[in-house]
N, C-alpha and C positions, 0 to 999 in steps of 0.2 A: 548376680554377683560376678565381681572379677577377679580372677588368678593371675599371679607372676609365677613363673619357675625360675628359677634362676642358678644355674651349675656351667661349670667351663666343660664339663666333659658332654658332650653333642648328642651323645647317645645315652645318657641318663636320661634329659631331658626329652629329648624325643619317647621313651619307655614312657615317664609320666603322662604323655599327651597322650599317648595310642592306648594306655593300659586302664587308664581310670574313666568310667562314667559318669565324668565332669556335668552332664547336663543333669544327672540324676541327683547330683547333690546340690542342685540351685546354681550351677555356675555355669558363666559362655565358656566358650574355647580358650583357651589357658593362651595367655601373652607369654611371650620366654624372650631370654637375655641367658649371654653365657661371660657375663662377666659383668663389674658393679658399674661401669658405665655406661652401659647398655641397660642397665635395669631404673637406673636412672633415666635414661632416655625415656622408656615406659612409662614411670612415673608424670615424668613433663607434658604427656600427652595422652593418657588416660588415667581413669578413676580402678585404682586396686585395691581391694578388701582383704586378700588375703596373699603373702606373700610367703612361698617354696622355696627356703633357699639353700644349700652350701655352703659348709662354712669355711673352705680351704680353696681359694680361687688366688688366681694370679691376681696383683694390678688390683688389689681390695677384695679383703676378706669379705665372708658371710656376715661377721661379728661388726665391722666396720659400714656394712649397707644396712646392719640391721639400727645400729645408733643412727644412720642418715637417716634412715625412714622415719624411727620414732620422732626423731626433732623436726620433719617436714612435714610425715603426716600420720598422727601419733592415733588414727584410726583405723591402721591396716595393721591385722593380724600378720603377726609373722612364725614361721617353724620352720627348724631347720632339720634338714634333711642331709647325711652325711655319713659315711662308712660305718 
């Protein structure tokens, strides 16, 4: 299975990569974006199952990729992760 992270702050997301044993839960190495048009880029060019997000990003909220996602691909889990 596949993971997105997706937070503006560099080193959130970095934490999530080094900190969780991603392969342990069924998933490759986590894809990351640190803002909603990059997570879209992700999207265009792999298959994501479950999607890490932010809900307070520059340039498009968490709340704002999470309605993209459902209406493009309304089978990637998504949770948001956030202060």
């Amino acid at each position: 299975m596949n993971i997105l992270i997706v937070d503006d702050e560099i080193r959130a997301v970095q934490a999530l990569v080094r900190r969780m044993p991603w392969k342990e839960y069924g998933f490759e190495d986590p894809f990351t974006a640190y803002s909603m048009a990059q997570a879209k880029d992700v999207f265009s060019t792999c298959h994501v199952d479950l999607m890490l997000s932010d809900i307070e990003m520059p340039q498009g909220s968490g709340l704002e990729l999470f309605e993209w996602v459902k209406s493009f691909y309304p089978k990637t889990e998504c949770i948001f992760v956030t202060c």
